[in-house]
ZAMARGU-4260 file (C-alpha; in steps of 0.2 Angstrom, whole numbers, plus 5000, padded with zeros to 4 digits):
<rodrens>
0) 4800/4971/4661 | 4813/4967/4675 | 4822/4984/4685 | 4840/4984/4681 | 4853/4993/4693
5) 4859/5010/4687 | 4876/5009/4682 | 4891/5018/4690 | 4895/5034/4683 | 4909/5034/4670
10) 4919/5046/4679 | 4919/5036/4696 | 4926/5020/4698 | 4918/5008/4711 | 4935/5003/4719
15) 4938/5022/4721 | 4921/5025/4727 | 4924/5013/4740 | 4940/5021/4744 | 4931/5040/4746
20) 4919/5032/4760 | 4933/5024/4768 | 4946/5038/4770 | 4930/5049/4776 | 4925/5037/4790
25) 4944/5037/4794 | 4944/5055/4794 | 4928/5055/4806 | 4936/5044/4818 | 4951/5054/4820
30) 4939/5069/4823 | 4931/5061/4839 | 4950/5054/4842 | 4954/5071/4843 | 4943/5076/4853
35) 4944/5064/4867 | 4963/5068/4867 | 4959/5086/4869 | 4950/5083/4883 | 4942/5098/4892
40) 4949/5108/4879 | 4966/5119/4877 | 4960/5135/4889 | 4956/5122/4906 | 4973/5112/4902
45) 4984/5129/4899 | 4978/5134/4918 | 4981/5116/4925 | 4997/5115/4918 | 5000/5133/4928
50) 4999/5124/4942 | 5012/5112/4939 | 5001/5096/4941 | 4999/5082/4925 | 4986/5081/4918
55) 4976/5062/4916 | 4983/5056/4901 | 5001/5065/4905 | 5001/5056/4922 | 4998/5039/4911
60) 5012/5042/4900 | 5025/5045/4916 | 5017/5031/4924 | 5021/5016/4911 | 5034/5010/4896
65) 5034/5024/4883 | 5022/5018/4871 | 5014/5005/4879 | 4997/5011/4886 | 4982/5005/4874
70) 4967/5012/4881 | 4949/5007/4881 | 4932/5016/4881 | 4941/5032/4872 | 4925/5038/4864
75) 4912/5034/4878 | 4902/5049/4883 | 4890/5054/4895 | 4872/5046/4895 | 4865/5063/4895
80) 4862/5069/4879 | 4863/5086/4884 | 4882/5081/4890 | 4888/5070/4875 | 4899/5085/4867
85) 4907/5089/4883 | 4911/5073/4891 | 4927/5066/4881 | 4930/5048/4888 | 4917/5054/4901
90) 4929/5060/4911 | 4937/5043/4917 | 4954/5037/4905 | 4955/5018/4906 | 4966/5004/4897
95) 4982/4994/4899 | 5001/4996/4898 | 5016/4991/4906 | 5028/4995/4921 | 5045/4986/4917
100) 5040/4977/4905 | 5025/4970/4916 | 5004/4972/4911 | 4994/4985/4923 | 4977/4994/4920
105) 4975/5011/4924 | 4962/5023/4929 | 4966/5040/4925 | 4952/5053/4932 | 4950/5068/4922
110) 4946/5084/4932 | 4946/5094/4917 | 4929/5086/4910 | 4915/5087/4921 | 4928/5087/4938
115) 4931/5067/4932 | 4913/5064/4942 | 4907/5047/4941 | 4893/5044/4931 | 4885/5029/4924
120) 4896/5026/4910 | 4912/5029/4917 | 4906/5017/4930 | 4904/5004/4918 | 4922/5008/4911
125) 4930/5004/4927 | 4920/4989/4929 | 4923/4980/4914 | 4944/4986/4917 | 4945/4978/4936
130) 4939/4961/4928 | 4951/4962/4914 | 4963/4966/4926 | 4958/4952/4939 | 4954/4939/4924
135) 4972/4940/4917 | 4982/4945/4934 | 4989/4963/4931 | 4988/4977/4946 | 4975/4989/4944
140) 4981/5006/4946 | 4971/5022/4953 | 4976/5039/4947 | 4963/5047/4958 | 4957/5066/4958
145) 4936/5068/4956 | 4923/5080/4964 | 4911/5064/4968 | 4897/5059/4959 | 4891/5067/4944
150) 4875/5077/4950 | 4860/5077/4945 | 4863/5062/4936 | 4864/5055/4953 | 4847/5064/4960
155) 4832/5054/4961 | 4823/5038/4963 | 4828/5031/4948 | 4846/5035/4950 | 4847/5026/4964
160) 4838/5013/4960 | 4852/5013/4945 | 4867/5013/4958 | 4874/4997/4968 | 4870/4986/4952
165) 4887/4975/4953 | 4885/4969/4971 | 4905/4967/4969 | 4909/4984/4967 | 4920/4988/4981
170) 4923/4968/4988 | 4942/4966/4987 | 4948/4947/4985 | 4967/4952/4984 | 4968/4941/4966
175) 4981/4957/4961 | 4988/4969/4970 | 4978/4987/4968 | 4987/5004/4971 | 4980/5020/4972
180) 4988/5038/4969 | 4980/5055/4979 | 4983/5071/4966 | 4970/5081/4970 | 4952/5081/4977
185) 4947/5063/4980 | 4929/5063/4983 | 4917/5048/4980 | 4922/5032/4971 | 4940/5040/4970
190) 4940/5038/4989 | 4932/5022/4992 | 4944/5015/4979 | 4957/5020/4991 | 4952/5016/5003
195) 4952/4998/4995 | 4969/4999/4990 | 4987/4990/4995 | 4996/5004/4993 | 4994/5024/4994
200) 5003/5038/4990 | 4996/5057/4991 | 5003/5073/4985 | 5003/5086/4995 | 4991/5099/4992
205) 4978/5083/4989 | 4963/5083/4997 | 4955/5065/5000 | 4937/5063/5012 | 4918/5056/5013
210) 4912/5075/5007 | 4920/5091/5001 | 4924/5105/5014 | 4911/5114/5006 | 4897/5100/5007
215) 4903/5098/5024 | 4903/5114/5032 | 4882/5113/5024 | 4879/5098/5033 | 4887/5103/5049
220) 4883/5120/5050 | 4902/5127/5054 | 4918/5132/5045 | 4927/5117/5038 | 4947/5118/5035
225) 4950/5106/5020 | 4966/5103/5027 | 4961/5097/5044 | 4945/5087/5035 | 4955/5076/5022
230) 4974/5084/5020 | 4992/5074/5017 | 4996/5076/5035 | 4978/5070/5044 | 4983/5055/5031
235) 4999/5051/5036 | 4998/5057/5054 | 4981/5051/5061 | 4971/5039/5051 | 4984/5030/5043
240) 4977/5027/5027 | 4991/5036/5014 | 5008/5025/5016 | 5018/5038/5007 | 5017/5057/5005
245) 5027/5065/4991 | 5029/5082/4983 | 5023/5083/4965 | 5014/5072/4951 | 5028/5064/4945
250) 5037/5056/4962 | 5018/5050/4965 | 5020/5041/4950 | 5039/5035/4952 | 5032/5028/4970
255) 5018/5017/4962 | 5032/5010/4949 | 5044/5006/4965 | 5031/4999/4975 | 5023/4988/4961
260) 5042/4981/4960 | 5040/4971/4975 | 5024/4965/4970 | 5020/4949/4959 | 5007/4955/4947
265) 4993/4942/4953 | 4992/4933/4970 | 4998/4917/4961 | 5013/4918/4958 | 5029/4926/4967
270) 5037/4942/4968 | 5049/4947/4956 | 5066/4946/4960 | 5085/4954/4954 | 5099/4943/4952
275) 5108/4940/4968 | 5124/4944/4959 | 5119/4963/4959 | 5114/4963/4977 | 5124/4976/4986
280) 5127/4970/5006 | 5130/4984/5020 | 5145/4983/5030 | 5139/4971/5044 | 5152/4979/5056
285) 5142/4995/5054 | 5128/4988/5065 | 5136/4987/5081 | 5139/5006/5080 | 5118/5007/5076
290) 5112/4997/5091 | 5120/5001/5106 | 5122/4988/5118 | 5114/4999/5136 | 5095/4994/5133
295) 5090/5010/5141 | 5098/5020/5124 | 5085/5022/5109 | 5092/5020/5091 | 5082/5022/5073
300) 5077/5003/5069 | 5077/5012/5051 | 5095/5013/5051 | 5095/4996/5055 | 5086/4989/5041
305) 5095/4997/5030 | 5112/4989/5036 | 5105/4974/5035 | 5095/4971/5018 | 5102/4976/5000
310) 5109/4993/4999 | 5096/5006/4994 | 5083/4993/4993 | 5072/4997/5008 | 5054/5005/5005
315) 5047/5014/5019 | 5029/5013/5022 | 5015/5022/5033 | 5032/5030/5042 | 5022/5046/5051
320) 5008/5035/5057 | 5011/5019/5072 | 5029/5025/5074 | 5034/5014/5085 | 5031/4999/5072
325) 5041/5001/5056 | 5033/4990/5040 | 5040/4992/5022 | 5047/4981/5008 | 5066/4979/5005
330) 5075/4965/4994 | 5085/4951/5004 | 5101/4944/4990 | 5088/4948/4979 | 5072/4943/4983
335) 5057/4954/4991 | 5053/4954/5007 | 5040/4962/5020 | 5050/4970/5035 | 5039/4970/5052
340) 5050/4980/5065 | 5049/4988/5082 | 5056/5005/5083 | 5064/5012/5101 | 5066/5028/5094
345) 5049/5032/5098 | 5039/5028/5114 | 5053/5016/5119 | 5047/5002/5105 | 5030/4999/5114
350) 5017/4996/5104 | 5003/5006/5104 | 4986/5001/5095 | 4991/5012/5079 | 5006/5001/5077
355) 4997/4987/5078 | 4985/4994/5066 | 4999/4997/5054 | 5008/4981/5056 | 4991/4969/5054
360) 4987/4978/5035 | 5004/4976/5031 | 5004/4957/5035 | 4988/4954/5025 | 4997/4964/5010
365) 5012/4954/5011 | 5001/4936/5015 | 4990/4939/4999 | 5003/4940/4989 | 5017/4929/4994
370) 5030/4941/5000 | 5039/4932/5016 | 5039/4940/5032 | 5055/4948/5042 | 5053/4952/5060
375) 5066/4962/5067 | 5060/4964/5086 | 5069/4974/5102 | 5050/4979/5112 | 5048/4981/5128
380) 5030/4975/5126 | 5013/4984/5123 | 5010/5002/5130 | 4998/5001/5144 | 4983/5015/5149
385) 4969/5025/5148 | 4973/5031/5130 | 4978/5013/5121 | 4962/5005/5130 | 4950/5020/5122
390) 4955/5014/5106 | 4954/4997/5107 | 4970/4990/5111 | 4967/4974/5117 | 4957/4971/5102
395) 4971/4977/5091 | 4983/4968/5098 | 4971/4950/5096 | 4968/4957/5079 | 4989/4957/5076
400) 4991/4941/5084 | 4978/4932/5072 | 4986/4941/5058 | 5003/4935/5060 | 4996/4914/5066
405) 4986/4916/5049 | 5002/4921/5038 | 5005/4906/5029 | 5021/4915/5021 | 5038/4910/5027
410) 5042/4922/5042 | 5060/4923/5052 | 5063/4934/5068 | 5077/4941/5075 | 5078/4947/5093
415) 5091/4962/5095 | 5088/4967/5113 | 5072/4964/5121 | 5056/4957/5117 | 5043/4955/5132
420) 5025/4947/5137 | 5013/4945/5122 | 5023/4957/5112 | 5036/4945/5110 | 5022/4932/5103
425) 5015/4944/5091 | 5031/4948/5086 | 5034/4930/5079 | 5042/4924/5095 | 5039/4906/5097
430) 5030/4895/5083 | 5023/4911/5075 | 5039/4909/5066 | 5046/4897/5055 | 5064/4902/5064
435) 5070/4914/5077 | 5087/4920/5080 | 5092/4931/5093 | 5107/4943/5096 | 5119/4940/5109
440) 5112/4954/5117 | 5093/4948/5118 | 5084/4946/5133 | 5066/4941/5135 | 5055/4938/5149
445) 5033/4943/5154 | 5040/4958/5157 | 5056/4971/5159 | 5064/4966/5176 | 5065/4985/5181
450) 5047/4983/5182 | 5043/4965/5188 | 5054/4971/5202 | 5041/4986/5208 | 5025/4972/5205
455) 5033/4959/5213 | 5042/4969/5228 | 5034/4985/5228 | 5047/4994/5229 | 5056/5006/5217
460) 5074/5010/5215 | 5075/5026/5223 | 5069/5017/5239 | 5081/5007/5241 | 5093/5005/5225
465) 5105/4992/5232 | 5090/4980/5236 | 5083/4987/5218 | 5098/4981/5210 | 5101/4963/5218
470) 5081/4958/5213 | 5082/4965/5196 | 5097/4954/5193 | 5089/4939/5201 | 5074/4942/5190
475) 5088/4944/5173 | 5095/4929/5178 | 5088/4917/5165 | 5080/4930/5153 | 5097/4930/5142
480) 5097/4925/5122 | 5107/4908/5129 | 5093/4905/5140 | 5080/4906/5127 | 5092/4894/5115
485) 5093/4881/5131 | 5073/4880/5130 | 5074/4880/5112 | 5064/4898/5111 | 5077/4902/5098
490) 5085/4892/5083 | 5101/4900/5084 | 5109/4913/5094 | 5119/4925/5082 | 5130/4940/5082
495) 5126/4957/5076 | 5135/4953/5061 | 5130/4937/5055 | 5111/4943/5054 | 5111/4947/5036
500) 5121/4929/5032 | 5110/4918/5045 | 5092/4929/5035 | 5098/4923/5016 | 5101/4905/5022
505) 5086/4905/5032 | 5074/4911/5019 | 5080/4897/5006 | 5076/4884/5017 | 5059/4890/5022
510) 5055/4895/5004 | 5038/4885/4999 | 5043/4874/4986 | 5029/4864/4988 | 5019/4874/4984
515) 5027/4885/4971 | 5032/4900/4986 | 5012/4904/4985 | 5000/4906/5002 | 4987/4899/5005
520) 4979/4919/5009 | 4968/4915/5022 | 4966/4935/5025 | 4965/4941/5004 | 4948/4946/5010
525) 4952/4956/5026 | 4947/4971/5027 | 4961/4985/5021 | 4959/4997/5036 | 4956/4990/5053
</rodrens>
């Protein structure tokens, strides 16, 4: 005799039977939900928020749209087992929203679970966000804060045999632009990321190095001051690798929203721009109060900028470190532009290797993603001794050079006073520009004639100043903006006040339509610190 299935009970209908499993698998999911939300639980996010900092998912919702963010790899958990109820989203908050309407991924490290220390499975999270992220052509984001690598997971043979797996890990292409945020310890991947990155900015109070002051102070048997191993000001000041320095969570976060504003969201298309209709000029007149004429009196080439591109527009970048170079972003009638300018407020204007430093990462950036180039030049050429040739400086300056002959973005200069020797090449003097204007009170030569006059005669002014004099205007003789126009150095000589007119004009002509205002990024694999 054939089985027959047992027949539902009377009293429990199949549809509602269905419906019972259902609303309990529901009611399970929500559980783990709910406990990834919570993260490392009420008591470690009461003391955090003591401190005044956001938290991960806190610095996610400031960061994008309201609403927007969709996350991926909420209920991945450690691949210890012993680890599995304590490691919510293992520590490492991944997905994808939007900044003005515009898709980004984001990582959000979580110190409140396990000290957001890298592990295996957080590892893969990132992975599989960066080739969402590069696939469809949205910025990638780093909200960075982790005490390294998760130990001892890491310790061993087979760990590391485990580690390095994706032999692309830290190779950056530039295919979108990746921006990175300094809250708190960096240590490990949070570090190398970026260092990777187009764009820093670090809260003060952050901490960012190879190895904490603790592991440190083991290694090298003395006291270690975290501040002076991986503080804001060692950052900004001497290693140049944070661009800007801020006070709290929330202007780190309103800083990576301007910054991203610049930016197009992949290196194949162009940078955003605002009707020119809302563009707010400077008063042009205001510039001949900035400059002063005497080339012996400094000025702040900042202020400048500023009266020339749209009002409120200019983006400082890397400001305490190469200061006698100024880089940033700004918006010309509308559209972005890169800003490459010498500054005579400090050490005259000379470059020094820092500056070139600064200014050769800033044309990559602005190269890789099609953001054209403005020079705004008054140098008296690079600074010479003992110190610039310890560091290098021929090789930075070379390195600067290539940098600006690779840029395949449209570039303009403008000469406001001097420009002399190489520097004046390397500050798109010549064919390293699409265009060049000077001031009416430019003047370029090999070098200032206050000096060519001591090498050439060997004599200084206060041996013999009326003899000075006459050779140093023999030698000015035909170093003037009208000389340079009658060998056709320059395009156009202009007044102070016509710079911003002659730059709009200037920039539509030379604006790529041929090839859709997009580079060829020759350098979207260079090396983000040099």
């Amino acid at each position: 005799m054939m089985a027959t299935s047992a027949a539902p009970s009377a009293s429990v209908p199949v549809a509602a039977a269905s419906l019972c499993g259902y609303e309990e698998q529901r009611a399970h999911l929500d559980a783990r939900v709910g406990i990834a939300l919570a993260m490392g639980g009420v008591a470690k996010l009461a003391k955090r928020r003591a401190t005044g900092h956001l938290n991960a998912r806190e610095r996610i919702e400031h960061l994008v749209d309201a609403g927007s963010f969709s996350e991926t790899g909420m209920l991945a958990v450690s691949v210890m087992a012993a680890d599995r109820q304590s490691s919510p989203a293992d520590a490492k908050i991944t997905g994808t929203g939007r900044i003005e309407g515009r898709r980004v991924a984001v990582v959000s490290n979580d110190m409140t679970v396990m000290g957001a220390s890298s592990s295996a499975i957080n590892i893969r999270k990132i992975a599989r966000l960066k080739e969402t992220a590069t696939r469809n052509g949205m910025p990638l984001v780093f909200l960075g804060e982790s005490s390294g690598s998760r130990v001892p997971d890491s310790l061993g043979a087979e760990a590391m045999a485990s580690a390095g797996q994706d032999p692309q890990q830290y190779c950056r292409r530039r295919e979108i632009p990746w921006v990175s945020a300094v809250l708190g310890p960096c240590l490990g991947s949070s570090t190398w990321y970026t260092c990777l990155s187009d764009f820093v900015v670090m809260r003060k109070g952050a901490f960012l190095a190879v190895s904490s002051a603790r592991v440190t102070s083991l290694a090298i048997g003395e006291a270690v001051d975290p501040e002076e191993l991986g503080g804001w000001k060692l950052h900004a000041d001497q290693t140049g690798l944070v661009d800007v320095i801020v006070n709290s969570d929330e202007e780190a976060l309103a800083a990576i929203r301007r910054f991203l504003s610049y930016l197009p969201s992949h290196a194949g298309a162009r940078p955003p721009s605002l009707p020119a209709e809302e563009a707010i000029a400077p008063d042009p007149d205001k510039l001949l109060e900035l400059v002063p004429s005497a080339r012996s009196k400094t000025y702040d080439m900042r202020k400048v900028i500023a009266g020339i591109v749209d009002e409120g527009s200019f983006f400082n970048l890397k400001d305490r470190f190469g200061r006698a170079a100024v880089t940033g972003l700004a918006r010309l009638n509308g559209e972005s532009v890169g800003i490459v300018a010498s500054n005579p407020m400090f050490k005259g204007g000379a470059m020094d290797p820092e500056a070139c430093r600064k200014v050769t990462s800033f044309l990559v950036m602005c190269d890789s993603f099609n953001i054209p180039i403005l020079f705004l030049v008054d140098t008296p050429g690079f600074l010479v001794g003992i110190e610039g040739e310890r560091k290098a400086a021929p090789a930075h300056i070379m390195n600067m050079i290539h940098a600006v002959q690779l840029c395949s973005v449209p570039k303009l200069s403008v000469i406001l006073r001097k420009s002399y020797g190489q520097a004046y090449i390397n500050m798109g003097g010549g064919r390293n520009s699409d265009e060049v204007a000077a001031w009416t009170s430019a003047d370029t030569s090999f070098m200032d004639p206050q000096i060519g006059v001591s090498v050439l005669h060997g004599i200084k002014r206060e041996d013999d100043p009326e003899r000075f004099d006459q050779l140093k205007t023999e030698l000015s003789r035909d170093t003037s903006a009208y000389a340079l126009a009658g060998a056709f150095g320059v395009q156009v000589v202009i007044a102070p006040q016509q710079t911003r007119g002659w730059l709009i004009e200037a920039m539509a002509t030379h604006r790529r339509e041929r090839n859709g205002g997009i580079g060829e990024h020759d350098m979207r694999s260079w090396p983000t610190y040099i």
